[in-house]
C-alpha positions as CSV (number, residue, x, y, z in Angstrom):
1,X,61.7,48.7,42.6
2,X,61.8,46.1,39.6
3,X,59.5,47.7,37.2
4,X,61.0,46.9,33.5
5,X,61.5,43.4,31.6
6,X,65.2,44.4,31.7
7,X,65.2,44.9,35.4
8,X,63.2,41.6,36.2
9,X,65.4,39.7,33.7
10,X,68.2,40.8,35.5
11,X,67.5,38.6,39.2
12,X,65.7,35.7,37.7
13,X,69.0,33.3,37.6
14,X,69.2,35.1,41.5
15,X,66.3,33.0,42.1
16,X,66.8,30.3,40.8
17,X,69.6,29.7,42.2
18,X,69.0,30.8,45.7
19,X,69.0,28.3,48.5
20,X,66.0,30.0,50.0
21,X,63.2,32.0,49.1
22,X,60.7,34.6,51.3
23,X,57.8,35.9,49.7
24,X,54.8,38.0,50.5
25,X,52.0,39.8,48.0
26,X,50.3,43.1,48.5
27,X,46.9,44.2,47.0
28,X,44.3,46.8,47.0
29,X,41.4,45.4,48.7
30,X,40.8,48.2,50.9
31,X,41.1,51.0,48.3
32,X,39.8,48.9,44.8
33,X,36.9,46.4,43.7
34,X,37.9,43.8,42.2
35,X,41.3,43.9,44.4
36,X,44.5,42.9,42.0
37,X,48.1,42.5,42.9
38,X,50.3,45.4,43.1
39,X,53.0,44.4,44.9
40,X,55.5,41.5,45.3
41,X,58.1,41.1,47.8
42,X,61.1,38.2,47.5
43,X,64.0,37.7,49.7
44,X,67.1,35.6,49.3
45,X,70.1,35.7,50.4
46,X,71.4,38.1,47.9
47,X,68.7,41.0,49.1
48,X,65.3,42.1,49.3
49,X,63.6,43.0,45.9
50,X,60.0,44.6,45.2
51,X,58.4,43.9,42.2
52,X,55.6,46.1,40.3
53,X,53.2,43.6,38.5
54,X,51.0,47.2,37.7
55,X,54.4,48.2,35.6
56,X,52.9,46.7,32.8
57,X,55.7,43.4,32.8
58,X,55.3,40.0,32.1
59,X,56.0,38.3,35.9
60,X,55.3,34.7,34.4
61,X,59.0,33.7,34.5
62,X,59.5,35.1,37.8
63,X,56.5,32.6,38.9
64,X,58.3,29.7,37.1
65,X,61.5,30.9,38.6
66,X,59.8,30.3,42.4
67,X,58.0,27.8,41.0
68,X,61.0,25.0,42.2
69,X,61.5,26.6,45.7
70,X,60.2,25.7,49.0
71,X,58.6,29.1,49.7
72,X,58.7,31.1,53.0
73,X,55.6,32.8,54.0
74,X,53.5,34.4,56.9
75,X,49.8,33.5,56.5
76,X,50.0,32.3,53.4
77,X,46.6,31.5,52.9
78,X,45.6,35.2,51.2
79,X,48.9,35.3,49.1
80,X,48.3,31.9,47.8
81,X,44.4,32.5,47.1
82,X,46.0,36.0,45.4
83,X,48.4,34.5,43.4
84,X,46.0,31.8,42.2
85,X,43.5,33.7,41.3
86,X,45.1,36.6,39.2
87,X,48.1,34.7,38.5
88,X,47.5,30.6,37.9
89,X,50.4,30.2,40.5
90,X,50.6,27.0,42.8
91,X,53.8,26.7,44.5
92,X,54.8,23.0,45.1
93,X,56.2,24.0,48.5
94,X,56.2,26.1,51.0
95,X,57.2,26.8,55.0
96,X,54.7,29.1,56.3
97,X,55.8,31.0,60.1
98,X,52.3,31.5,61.5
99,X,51.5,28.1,60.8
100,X,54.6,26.6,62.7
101,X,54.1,29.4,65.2
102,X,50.4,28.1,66.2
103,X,51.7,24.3,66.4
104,X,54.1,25.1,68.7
105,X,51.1,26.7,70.6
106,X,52.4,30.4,70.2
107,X,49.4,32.7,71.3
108,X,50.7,36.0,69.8
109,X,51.2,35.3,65.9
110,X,51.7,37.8,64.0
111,X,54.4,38.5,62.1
112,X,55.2,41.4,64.0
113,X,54.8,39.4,67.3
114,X,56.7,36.9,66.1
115,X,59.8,38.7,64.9
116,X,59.6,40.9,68.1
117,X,59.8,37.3,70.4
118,X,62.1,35.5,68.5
119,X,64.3,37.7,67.0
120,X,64.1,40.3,69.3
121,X,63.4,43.3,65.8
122,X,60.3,45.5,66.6
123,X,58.4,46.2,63.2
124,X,57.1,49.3,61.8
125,X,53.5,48.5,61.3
126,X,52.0,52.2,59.9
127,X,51.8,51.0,56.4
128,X,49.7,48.0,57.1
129,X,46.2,49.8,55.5
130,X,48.1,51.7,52.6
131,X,46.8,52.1,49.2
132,X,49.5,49.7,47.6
133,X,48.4,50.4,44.1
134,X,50.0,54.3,44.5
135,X,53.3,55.0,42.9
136,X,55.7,55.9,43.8
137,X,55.5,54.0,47.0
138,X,56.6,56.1,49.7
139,X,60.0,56.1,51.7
140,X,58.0,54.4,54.8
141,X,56.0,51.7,52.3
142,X,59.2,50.7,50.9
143,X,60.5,49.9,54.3
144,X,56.8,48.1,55.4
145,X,57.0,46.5,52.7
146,X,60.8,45.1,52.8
147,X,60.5,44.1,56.3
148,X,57.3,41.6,55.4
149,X,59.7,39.6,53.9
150,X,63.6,40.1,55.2
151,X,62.9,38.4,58.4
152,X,61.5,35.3,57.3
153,X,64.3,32.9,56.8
154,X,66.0,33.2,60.1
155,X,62.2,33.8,61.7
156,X,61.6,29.8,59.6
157,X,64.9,28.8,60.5
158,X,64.0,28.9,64.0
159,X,60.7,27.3,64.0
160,X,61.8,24.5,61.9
161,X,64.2,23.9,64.9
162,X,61.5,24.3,67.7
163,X,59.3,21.8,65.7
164,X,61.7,19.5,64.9
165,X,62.4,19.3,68.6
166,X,59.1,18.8,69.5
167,X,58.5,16.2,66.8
168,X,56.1,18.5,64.6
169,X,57.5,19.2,61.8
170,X,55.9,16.5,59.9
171,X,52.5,18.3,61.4
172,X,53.5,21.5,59.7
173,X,54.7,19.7,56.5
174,X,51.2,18.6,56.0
175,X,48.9,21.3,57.2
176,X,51.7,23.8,54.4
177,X,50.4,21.0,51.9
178,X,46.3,21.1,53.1
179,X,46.8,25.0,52.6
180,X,48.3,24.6,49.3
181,X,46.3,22.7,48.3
182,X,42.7,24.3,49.7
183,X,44.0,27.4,48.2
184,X,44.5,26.1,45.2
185,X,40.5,25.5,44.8
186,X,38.5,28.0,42.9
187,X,35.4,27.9,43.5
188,X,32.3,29.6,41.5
189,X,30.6,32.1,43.5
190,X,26.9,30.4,44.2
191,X,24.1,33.1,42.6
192,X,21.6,31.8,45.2
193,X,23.9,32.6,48.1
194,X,26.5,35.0,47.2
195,X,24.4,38.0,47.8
196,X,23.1,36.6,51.8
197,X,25.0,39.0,53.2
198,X,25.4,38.8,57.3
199,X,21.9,39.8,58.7
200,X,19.7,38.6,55.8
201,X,18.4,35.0,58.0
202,X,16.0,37.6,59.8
203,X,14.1,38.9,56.3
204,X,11.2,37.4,54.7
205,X,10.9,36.5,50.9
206,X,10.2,39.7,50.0
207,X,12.7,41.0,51.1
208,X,15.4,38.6,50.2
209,X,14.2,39.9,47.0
210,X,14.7,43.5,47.2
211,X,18.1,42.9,49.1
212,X,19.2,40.3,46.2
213,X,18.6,43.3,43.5
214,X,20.2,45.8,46.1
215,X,23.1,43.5,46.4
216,X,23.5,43.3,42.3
217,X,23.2,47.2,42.3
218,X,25.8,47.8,45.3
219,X,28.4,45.1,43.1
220,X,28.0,47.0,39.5
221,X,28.7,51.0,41.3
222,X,31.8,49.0,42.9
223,X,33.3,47.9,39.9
224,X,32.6,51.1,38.4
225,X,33.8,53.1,40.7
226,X,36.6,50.5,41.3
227,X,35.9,51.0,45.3
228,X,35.5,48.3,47.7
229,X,31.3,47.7,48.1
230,X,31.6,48.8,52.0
231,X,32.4,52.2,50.4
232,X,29.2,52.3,48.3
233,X,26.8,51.2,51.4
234,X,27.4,48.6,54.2
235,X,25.8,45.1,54.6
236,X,24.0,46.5,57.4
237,X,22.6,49.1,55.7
238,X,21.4,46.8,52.8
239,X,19.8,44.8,54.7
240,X,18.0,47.5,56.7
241,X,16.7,49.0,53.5
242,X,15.0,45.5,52.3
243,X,13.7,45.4,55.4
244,X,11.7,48.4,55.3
245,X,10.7,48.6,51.4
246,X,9.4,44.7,51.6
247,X,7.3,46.7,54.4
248,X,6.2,49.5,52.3
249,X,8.3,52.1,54.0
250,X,10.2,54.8,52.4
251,X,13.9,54.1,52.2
252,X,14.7,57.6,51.4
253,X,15.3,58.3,55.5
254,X,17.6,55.7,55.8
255,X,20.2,56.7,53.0
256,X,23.5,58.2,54.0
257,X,23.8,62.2,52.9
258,X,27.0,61.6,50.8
259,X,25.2,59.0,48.5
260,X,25.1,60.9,45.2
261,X,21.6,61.6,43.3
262,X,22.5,59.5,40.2
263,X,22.9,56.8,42.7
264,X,19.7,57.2,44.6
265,X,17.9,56.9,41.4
266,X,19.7,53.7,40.4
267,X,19.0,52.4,44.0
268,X,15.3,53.6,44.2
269,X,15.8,51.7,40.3
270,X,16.6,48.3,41.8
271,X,14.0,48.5,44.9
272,X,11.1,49.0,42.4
273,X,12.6,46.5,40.1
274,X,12.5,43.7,43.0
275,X,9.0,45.2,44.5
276,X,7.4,44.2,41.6
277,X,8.6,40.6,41.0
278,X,6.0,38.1,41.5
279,X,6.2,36.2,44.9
280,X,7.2,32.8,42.8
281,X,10.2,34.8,41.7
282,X,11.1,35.5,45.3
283,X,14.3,33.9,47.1
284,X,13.4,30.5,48.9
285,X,14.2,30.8,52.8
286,X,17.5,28.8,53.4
287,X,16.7,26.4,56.7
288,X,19.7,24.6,57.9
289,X,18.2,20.8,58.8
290,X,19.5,20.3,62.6
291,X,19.5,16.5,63.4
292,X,19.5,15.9,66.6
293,X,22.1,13.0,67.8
294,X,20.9,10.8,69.0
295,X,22.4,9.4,72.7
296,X,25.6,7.3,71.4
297,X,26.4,10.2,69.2
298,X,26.5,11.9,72.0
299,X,28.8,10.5,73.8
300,X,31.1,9.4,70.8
301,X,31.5,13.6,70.8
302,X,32.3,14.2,74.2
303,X,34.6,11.4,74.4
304,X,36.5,13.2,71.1
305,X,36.5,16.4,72.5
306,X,37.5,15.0,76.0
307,X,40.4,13.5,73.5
308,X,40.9,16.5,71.9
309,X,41.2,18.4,74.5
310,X,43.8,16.3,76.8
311,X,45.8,16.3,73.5
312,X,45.5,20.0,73.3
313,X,46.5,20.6,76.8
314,X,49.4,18.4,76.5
315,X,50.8,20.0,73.3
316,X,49.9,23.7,75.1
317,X,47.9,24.3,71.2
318,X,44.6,25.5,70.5
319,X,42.1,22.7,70.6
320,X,40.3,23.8,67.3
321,X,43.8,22.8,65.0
322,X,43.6,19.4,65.7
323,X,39.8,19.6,64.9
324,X,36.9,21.9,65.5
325,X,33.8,21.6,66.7
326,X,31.6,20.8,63.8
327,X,34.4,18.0,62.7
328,X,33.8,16.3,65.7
329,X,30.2,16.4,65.4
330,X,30.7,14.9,62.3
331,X,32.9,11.9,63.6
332,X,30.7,11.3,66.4
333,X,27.7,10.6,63.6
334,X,30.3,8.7,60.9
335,X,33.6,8.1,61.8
336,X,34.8,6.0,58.4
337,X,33.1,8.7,56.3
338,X,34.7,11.9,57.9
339,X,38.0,10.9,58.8
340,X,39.4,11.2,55.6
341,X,39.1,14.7,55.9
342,X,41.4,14.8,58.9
343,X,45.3,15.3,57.9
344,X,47.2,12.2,59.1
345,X,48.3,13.8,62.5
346,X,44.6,15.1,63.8
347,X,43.8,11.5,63.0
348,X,46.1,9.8,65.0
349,X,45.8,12.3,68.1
350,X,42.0,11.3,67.6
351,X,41.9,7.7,66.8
């Protein structure tokens, strides 16, 4: 485990001078609220390293270090989003195996299924829920954690082949730059929406009201306990209790036996609080405007998903990567306005 400035120092010119990289990132989002990244794992050919960004070190010139690489990853899309968030890093590159593994129409992708099929290693998987903010990691999360990362290259190596052959590695080169690229984006939480948790379309103003205080309750005990908000109550749960205090029912029945009596005063707190808020303070019901297309729309879609589909077929890929439904709604109504938003290769498969 790299842990020290001395240590880290030590494998930076390793890196920058390694003709390959692997990567993968491991957080507490199960165990902490906000989550933050505790672990990174880097292969090259010299090894497999973990690194502790909770040691306390400065892991800046390690970022600038992969900074000039081409990147391996599996499902990069939560690392990138990670390492963005807490960390300002973009990589310019990257090669990412699930990716490739799905445009070569793959239907097991994980990276256990995926080492297993093509490179005939069977993972250890019993670490995948761990609390990855503990140290010492154990014996068996060492290993976990080792293996996210040591079968990458020949894993990529092997795709890169299978897609050049099949004349898709440009398609993979793209959709790596489009995930880049959307996970780049950080985007401010919207007050008005943030808290509409799954469930909340059925509830009326009032309680939109209560469950929008609930919600602001639920998210300060889960930064103060630094536990995920599921462990404070569930959405369900939330949304059950609006319901019945916008109805003048006692909410007391409804709350779990473990929940503390500090934290059923702060709760009873935030119901009362939103109870007594005058109705033009309430939440505005959200209706999504459905336009009905009209007949030549119509047909424009099924003739693109007609398209879509025979393209699909032929490729033996999952319709919904060249585009998904609601895209092709969208290029049924505007075609020069939505387009655009197509990487080159849907585009031409569509056109």
């Amino acid at each position: 485990m790299i842990d020290t400035e001395a240590l880290l120092a030590e494998i930076l010119p390793v890196i920058r001078a390694a003709a390959w990289v692997a990567v993968d990132t491991e957080a507490d989002s199960l165990h902490a609220y906000p989550e933050k990244l505790c672990l990174l794992q880097i292969s090259t050919a010299a090894g497999d390293r973990l690194i502790d960004p909770l040691a306390g070190i400065n892991i800046a010139p390690l970022l600038d270090a992969l900074a000039g690489h081409e990147l391996i990853f599996h499902a990069a899309d939560y690392d990138l989003r990670l390492l963005r968030k807490h960390h300002e890093f973009v990589p310019g590159a990257i090669f990412d195996t699930m990716l490739a593994a799905r445009l070569l129409g793959m239907k097991k992708f994980s990276l256990g299924d995926l080492v297993e099929t093509c490179l005939g290693v069977k993972l250890e998987k019993s670490s995948q829920k761990a609390d990855w903010s503990r140290r010492p990691l154990t014996p068996r999360m060492e290993e976990y954690a080792r293996n996210d990362t040591h079968h990458l290259k020949p894993l990529a190596d092997k795709l890169r082949a299978e897609l050049t052959a099949k004349g898709r590695l440009a398609w993979h080169q793209e959709s790596c730059a489009r995930l880049i690229a959307e996970s780049s984006q950080l985007r401010a939480a919207d007050p008005d929406t943030v808290w509409r948790i799954k469930g909340s379309y059925v509830l009326g103003r009032a309680a939109l009201a209560v469950l929008r205080g609930l919600w602001h309750w639920r998210e300060a005990e889960a930064t103060a306990a630094n536990k995920p908000p599921f462990f404070i109550l569930s959405h369900e749960l939330l949304v059950k209790l609006a319901e019945a205090a916008a109805a003048q029912q006692p909410v007391d029945p409804l709350l779990p036996r473990y929940l503390s009596p500090r934290r059923r005063a702060g709760l009873a707190q935030a119901v009362q609080a939103a109870l007594a808020l005058p109705a033009a303070e309430h939440p505005e019901l959200l209706r999504t405007e459905r336009r009905r297309p009209s007949q030549a729309e119509h047909r424009r879609f099924l003739d693109l998903e007609k398209r879509r589909n025979a393209h699909a077929h032929r490729l033996d890929i999952d319709p919904t990567l060249i585009a998904p439904r609601a895209m092709l709604g969208d290029l049924a109504r505007d075609w020069a306005a939505h387009a655009p938003g197509l990487m080159n290769w849907q585009r031409e498969l569509l056109q």
